[in-house]
C-alpha positions as CSV (number, residue, x, y, z in Angstrom):
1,X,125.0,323.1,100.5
2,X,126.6,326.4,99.2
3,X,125.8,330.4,100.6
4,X,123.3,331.6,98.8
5,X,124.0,335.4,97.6
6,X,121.7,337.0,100.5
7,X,124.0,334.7,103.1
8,X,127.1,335.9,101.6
9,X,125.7,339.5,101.8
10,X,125.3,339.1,104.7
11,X,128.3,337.7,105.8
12,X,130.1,340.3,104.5
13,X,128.0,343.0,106.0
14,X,128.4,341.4,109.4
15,X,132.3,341.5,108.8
16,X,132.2,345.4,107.8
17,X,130.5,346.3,110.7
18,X,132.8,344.0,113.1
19,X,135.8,345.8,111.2
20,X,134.4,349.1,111.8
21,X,133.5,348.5,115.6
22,X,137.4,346.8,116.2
23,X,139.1,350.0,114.2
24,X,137.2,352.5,116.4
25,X,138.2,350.6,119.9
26,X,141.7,350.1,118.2
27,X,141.7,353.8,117.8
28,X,140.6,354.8,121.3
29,X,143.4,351.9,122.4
30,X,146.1,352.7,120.2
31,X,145.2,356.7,121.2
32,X,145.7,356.4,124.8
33,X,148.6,353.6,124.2
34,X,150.7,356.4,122.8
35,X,149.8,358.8,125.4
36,X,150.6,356.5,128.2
37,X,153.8,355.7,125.6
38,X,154.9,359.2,126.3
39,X,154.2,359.2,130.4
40,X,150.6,360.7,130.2
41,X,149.9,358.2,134.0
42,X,145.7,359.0,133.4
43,X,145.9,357.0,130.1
44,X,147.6,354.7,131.3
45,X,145.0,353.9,133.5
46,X,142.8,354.3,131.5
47,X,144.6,351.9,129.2
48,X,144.8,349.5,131.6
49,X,141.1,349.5,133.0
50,X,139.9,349.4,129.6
51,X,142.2,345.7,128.2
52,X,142.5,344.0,131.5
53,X,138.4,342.7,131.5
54,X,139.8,341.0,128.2
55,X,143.4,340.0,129.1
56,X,141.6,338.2,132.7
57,X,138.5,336.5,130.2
58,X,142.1,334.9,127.7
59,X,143.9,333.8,130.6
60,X,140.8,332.0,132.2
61,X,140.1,330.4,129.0
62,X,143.3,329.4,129.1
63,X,144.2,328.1,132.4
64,X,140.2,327.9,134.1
65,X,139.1,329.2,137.0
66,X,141.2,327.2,139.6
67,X,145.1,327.4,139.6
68,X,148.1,326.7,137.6
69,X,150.5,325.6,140.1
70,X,150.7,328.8,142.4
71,X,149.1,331.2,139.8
72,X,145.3,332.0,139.2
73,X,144.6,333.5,135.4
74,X,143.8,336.9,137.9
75,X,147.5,336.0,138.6
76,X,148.8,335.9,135.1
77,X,146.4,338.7,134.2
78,X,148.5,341.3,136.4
79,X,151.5,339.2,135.6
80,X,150.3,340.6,132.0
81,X,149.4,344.1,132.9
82,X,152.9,344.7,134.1
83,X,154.4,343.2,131.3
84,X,152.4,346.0,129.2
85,X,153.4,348.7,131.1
86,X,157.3,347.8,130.8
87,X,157.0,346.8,127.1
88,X,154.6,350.3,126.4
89,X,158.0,351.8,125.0
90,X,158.7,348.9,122.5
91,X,154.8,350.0,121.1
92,X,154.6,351.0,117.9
93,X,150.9,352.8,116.5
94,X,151.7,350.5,113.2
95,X,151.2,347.4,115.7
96,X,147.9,347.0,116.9
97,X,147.4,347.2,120.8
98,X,145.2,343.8,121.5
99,X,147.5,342.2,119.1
100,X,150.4,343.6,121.1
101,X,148.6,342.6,124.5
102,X,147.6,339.3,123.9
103,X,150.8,338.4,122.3
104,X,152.5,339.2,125.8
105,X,149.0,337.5,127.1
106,X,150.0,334.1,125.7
107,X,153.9,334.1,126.5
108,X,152.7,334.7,129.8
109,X,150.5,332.0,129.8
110,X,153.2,329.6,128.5
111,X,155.8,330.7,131.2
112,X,153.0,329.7,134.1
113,X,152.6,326.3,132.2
114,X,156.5,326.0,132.6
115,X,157.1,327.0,135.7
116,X,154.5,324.3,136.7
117,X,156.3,321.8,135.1
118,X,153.7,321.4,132.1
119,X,155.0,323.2,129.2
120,X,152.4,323.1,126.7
121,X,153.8,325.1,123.8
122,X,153.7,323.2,120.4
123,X,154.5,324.8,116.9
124,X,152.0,326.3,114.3
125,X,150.8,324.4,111.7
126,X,149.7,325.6,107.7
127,X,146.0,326.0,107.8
128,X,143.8,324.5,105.4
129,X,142.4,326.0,102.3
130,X,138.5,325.8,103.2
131,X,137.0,328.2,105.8
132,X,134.1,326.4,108.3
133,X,130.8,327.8,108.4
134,X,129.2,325.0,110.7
135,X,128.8,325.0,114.4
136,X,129.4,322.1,115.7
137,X,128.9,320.7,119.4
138,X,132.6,321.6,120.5
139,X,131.3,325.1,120.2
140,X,128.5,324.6,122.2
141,X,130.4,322.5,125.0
142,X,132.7,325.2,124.8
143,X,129.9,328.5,125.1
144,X,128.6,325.8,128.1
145,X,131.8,326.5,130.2
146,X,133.6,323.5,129.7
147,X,136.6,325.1,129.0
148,X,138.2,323.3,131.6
149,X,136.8,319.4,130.8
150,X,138.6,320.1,127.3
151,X,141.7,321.8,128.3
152,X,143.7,318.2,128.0
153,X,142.4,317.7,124.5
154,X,142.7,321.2,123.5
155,X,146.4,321.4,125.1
156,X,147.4,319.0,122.3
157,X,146.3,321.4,119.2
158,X,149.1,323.7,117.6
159,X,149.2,326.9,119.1
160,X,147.7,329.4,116.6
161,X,144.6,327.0,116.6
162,X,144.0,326.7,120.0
163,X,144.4,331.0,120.4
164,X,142.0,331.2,117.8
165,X,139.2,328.8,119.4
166,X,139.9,330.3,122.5
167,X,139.5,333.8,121.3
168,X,136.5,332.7,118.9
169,X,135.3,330.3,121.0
170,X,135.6,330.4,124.2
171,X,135.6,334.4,124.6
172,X,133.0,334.6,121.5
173,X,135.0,337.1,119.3
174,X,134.3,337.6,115.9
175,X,136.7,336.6,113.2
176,X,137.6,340.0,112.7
177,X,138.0,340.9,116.2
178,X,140.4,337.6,116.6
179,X,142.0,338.7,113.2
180,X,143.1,341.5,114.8
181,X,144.2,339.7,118.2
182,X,146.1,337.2,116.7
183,X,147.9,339.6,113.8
184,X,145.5,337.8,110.3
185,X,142.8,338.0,108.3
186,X,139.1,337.3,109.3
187,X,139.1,334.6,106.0
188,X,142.6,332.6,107.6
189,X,140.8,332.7,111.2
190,X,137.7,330.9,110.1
191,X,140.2,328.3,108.1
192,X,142.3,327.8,110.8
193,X,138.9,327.2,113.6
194,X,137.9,324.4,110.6
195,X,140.9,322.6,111.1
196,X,140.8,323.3,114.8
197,X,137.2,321.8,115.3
198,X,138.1,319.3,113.0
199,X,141.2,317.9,114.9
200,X,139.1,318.5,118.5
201,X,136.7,316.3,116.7
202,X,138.9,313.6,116.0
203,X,141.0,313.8,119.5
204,X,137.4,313.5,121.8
205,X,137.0,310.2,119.3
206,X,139.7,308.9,120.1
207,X,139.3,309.2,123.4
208,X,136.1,307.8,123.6
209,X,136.9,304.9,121.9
């Protein structure tokens, strides 16, 4: 069944006003990022209060609430923060900070994966040509917090699809919100959760059968 022209209205007023709420936090962000750039210690702080609520959420998506060998996501999380704070001067206010963050977010995921002897890093696939407007039960296991039950089948997904289902999914951020995190376009995000869902589909068959 295709959008009407009301639904794609709509749609497209839902993504203005998600790109105007994400361009004024990544203006308050990218504000105190290049205060605290320049040694201004109060944004810093402040800088760091504000993302970490966000960077803890990814890396318990990513990891659960129990442990990856010695490290909790809390763990990673700081192990994050740090990384932020030494990588501040490498910033640039072209770069977008949650895209910045959550880059360092995910290689630090991937180092905790390795140093517990379960590297999980796999490359990026092309996404598909046709974006996914369904919601499907995956979504709804995933809102459930079963993040955890689904971590073996979603460990074998390319990388830039499991970030995005993760971010979309699991953390329920827009497309244009995880457009911005993962450094795309709203349109390639909802593509690239198509494929995702589609793949998670056919891996929880398998395993079924």
């Amino acid at each position: 069944m295709s959008a009407t022209g009301d639904e794609v209205i709509g749609v497209e007023e839902a993504d203005r006003a998600d790109v105007a709420r994400s361009a004024r936090r990544d203006a308050e962000l990218n504000r105190l990022a290049g205060l605290a750039s320049g040694g201004d210690r109060k944004s810093l702080e402040l800088l760091l209060a504000r993302i970490r609520p966000m960077v803890v959420q990814y890396c318990r998506a990513r990891i659960g609430f129990g442990t990856l060998g010695t490290q909790s996501a809390e763990d990673i999380a700081q192990d994050t923060l740090f990384a932020v704070v030494g990588a501040l001067e490498r910033w640039r206010p072209e770069k977008r900070v949650m895209s910045f963050v959550y880059g360092i977010a995910s290689n630090k995921v991937v180092d905790a994966y390795r140093a517990a002897g379960r590297d999980r890093s796999v490359p990026t696939e092309v996404v598909p040509d046709e974006p996914d407007v369904e919601h499907g039960p995956e979504q709804a296991a995933l809102h459930g917090g079963l993040v955890a039950e689904l971590r073996e089948l979603l460990d074998q997904l390319p990388e830039q699809h499991r970030e995005i289902l993760v971010l979309r999914v699991a953390l329920g951020m827009t497309a244009v919100e995880t457009a911005v995190a993962v450094g795309s376009t709203s349109g390639a995000v909802r593509v690239t959760q198509h494929r995702a869902l589609a793949k998670l589909r056919e891996l929880a068959a398998r395993r079924s059968a």
